[in-house]
C-alpha positions as a Python dict, from the first residue, in 0.01 Angstrom:
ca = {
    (1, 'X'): (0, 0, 0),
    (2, 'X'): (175, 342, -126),
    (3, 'X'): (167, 673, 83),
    (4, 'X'): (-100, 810, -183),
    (5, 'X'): (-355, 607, -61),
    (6, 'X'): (-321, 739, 299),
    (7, 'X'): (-546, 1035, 281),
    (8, 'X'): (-776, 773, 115),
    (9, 'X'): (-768, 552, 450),
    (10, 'X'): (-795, 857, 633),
    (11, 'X'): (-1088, 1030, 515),
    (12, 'X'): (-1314, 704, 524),
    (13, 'X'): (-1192, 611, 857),
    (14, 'X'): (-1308, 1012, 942),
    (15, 'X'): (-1608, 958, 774),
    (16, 'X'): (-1720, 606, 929),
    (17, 'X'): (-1670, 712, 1297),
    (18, 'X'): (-1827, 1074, 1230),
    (19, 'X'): (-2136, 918, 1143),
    (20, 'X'): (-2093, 636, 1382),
    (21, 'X'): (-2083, 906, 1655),
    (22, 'X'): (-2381, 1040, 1517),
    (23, 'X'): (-2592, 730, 1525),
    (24, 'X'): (-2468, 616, 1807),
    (25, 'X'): (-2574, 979, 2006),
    (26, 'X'): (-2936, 991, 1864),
    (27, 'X'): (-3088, 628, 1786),
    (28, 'X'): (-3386, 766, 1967),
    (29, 'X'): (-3418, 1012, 1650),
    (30, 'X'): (-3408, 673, 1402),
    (31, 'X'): (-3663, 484, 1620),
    (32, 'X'): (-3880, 804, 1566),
    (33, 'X'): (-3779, 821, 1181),
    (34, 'X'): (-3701, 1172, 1269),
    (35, 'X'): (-3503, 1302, 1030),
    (36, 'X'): (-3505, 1641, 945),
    (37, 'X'): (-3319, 1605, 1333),
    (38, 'X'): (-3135, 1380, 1294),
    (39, 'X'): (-2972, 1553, 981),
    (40, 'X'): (-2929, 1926, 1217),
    (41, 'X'): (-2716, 1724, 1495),
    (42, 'X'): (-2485, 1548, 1197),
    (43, 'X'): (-2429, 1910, 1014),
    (44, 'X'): (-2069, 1964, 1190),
    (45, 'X'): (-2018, 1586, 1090),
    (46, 'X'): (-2131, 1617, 728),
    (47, 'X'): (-1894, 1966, 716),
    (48, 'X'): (-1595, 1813, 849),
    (49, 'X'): (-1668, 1524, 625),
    (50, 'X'): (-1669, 1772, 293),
    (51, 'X'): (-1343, 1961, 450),
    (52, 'X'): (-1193, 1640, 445),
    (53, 'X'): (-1312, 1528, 124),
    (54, 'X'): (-1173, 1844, -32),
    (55, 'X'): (-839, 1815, 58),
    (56, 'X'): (-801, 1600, -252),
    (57, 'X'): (-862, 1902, -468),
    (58, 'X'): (-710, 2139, -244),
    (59, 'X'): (-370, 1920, -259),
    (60, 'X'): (-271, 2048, -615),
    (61, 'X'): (-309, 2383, -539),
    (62, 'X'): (-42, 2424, -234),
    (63, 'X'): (173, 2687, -440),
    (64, 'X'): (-185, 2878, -418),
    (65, 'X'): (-192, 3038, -61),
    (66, 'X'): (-466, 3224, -181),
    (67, 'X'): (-649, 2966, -214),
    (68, 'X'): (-563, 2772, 102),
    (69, 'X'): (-633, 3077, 325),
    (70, 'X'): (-994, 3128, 157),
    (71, 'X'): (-1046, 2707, 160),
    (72, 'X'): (-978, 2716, 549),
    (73, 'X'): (-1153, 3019, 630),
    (74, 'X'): (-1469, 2895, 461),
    (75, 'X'): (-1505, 2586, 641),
    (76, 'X'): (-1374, 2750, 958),
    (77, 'X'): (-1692, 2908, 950),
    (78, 'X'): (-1895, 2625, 841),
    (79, 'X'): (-1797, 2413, 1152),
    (80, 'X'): (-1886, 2728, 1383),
    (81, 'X'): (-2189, 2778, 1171),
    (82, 'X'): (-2333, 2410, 1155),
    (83, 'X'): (-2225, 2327, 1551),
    (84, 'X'): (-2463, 2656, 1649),
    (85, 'X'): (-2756, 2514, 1422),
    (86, 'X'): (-2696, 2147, 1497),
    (87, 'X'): (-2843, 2195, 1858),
    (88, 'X'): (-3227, 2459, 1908),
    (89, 'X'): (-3146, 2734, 2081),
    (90, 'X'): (-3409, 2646, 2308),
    (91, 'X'): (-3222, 2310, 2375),
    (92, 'X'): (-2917, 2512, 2467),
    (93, 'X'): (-3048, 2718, 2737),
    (94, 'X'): (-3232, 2467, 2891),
    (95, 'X'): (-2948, 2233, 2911),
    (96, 'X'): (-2718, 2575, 3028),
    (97, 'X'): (-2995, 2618, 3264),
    (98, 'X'): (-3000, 2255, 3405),
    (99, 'X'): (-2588, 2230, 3439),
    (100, 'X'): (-2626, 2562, 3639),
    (101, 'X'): (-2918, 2396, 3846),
    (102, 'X'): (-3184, 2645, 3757),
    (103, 'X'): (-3386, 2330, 3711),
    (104, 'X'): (-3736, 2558, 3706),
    (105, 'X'): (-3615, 2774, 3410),
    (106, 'X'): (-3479, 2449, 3221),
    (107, 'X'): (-3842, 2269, 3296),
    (108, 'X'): (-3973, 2575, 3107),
    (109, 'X'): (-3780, 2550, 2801),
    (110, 'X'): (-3799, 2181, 2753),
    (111, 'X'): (-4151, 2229, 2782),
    (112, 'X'): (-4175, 2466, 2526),
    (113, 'X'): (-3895, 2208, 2320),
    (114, 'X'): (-4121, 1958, 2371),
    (115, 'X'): (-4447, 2124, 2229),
    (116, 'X'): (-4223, 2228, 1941),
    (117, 'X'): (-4102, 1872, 1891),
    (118, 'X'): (-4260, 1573, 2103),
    (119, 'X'): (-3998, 1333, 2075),
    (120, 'X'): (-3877, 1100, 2349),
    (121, 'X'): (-3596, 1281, 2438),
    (122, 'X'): (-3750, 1609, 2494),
    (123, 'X'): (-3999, 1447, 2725),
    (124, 'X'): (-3763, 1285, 2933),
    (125, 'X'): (-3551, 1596, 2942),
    (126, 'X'): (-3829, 1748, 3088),
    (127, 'X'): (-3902, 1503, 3361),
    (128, 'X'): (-3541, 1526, 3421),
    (129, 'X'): (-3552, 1890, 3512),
    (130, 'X'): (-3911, 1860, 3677),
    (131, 'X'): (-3831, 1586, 3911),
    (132, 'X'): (-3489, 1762, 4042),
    (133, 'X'): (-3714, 2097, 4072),
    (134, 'X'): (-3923, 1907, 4289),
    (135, 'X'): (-4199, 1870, 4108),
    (136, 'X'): (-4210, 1486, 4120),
    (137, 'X'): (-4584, 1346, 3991),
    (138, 'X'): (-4501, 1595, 3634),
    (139, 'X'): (-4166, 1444, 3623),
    (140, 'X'): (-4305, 1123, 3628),
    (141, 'X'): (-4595, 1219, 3374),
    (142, 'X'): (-4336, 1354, 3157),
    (143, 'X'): (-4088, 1087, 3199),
    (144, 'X'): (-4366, 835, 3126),
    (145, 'X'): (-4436, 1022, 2774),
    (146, 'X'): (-4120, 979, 2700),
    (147, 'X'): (-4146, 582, 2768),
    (148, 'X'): (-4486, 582, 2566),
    (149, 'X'): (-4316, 729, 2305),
    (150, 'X'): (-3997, 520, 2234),
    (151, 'X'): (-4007, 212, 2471),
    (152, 'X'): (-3651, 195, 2420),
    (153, 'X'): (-3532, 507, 2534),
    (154, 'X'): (-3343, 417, 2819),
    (155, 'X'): (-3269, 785, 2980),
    (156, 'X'): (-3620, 800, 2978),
    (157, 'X'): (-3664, 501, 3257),
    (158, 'X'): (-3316, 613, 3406),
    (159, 'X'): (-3496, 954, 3500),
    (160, 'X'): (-3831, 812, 3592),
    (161, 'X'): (-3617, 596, 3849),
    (162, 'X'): (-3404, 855, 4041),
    (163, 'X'): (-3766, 1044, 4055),
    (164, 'X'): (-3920, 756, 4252),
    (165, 'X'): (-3594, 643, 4395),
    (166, 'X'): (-3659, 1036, 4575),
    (167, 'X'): (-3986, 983, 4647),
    (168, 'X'): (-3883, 672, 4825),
    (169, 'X'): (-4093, 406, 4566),
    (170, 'X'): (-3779, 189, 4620),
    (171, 'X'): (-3959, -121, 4416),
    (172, 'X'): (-4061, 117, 4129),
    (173, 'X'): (-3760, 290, 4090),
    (174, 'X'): (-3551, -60, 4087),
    (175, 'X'): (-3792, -207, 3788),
    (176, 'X'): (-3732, 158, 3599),
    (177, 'X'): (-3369, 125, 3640),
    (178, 'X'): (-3309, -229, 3557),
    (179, 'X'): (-3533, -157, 3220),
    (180, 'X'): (-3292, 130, 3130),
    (181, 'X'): (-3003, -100, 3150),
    (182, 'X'): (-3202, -346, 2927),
    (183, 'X'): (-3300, -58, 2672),
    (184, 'X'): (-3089, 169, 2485),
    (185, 'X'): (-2894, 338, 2752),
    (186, 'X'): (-2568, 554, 2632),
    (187, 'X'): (-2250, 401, 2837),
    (188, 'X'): (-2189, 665, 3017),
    (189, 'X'): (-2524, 632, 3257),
    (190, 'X'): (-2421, 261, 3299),
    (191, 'X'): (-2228, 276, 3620),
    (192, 'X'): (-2458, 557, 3801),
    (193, 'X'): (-2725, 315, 3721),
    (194, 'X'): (-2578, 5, 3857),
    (195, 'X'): (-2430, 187, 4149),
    (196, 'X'): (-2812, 301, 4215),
    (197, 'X'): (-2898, -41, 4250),
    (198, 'X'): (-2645, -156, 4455),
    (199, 'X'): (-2760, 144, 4672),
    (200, 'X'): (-3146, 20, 4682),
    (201, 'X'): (-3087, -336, 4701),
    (202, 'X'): (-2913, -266, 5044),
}
């Protein structure tokens, strides 16, 4: 194998874990055939995939610093520019709001995200953010529309358990928890969910 295929190896290597990533972040949004979202959240992938593609043509022209300079400012700006549209701006202050624990303002805007879209994930965003402002029986309504709405959405029963794990429905919150580590639950809510049980199995 000769150095010129290389870039070759690279690029599809770039492209099949971009979009590997992608799937692998929103499977919720394939269960709900969602697509027009699914396609926002891969725009910095599909942009870094056409910068990458293009450095085939833009090889040839090296002598051409012209060139370069206006080839990387363009899709300097495309990554900014798809990364801000990938993700609703209502989605980014309600998950700004959450991380800062204004859990009442983030209920609000994943309310309004999830009248805008009702997809699983907004739902159980929103129970997420109801149940640590303390409003408990609407976190569980929402988290439970979530469940209705994609059986397999496993952040959905991960949330609906910590909400009765603080209400004290020990048996409730084990059966949610055990079914989001039999759904589709992303990795890193594994361990916290395991260590949970540990915790109510004591």
């Amino acid at each position: 194998m000769g150095t010129a295929a290389l870039p070759i190896i690279i690029v599809f290597l770039l492209v099949f874990m971009s979009w590997r990533v992608v799937y692998g972040s929103n499977r919720d949004l394939v269960r709900a055939k969602a697509w027009p979202q699914l396609i926002r959240r891969a725009m910095p992938f599909i942009v870094l995939t056409l910068m990458a593609l293009s450095l085939f043509a833009i090889q040839g022209q090296r002598e051409n610093q012209e060139l370069l300079l206006v080839w990387a400012i363009v899709f300097a700006a495309a990554v900014i520019a798809a990364n801000l549209f990938s993700i609703p701006q209502t989605e980014r202050r309600a998950n700004k709001a959450f991380r800062q624990g204004d859990y009442e303002a983030a209920a609000e805007h994943y309310r309004k995200l999830a009248d805008e879209e009702p997809l699983a994930r907004n739902y159980a965003f929103l129970g997420a953010a109801l149940g640590a402002a303390g409003h408990e029986k609407e976190g569980l309504e929402a988290s439970s529309r979530a469940i209705e709405k994609d059986p397999q959405y496993g952040i959905a029963y991960y949330n609906r358990g910590l909400i009765q794990r603080r209400m004290n429905h020990r048996s409730r919150a084990k059966k949610d928890l055990n079914r989001a580590l039999e759904a589709d639950l992303p990795r890193r809510f594994r361990n916290n969910v395991k260590g949970l049980l540990e915790e109510l199995n004591k």
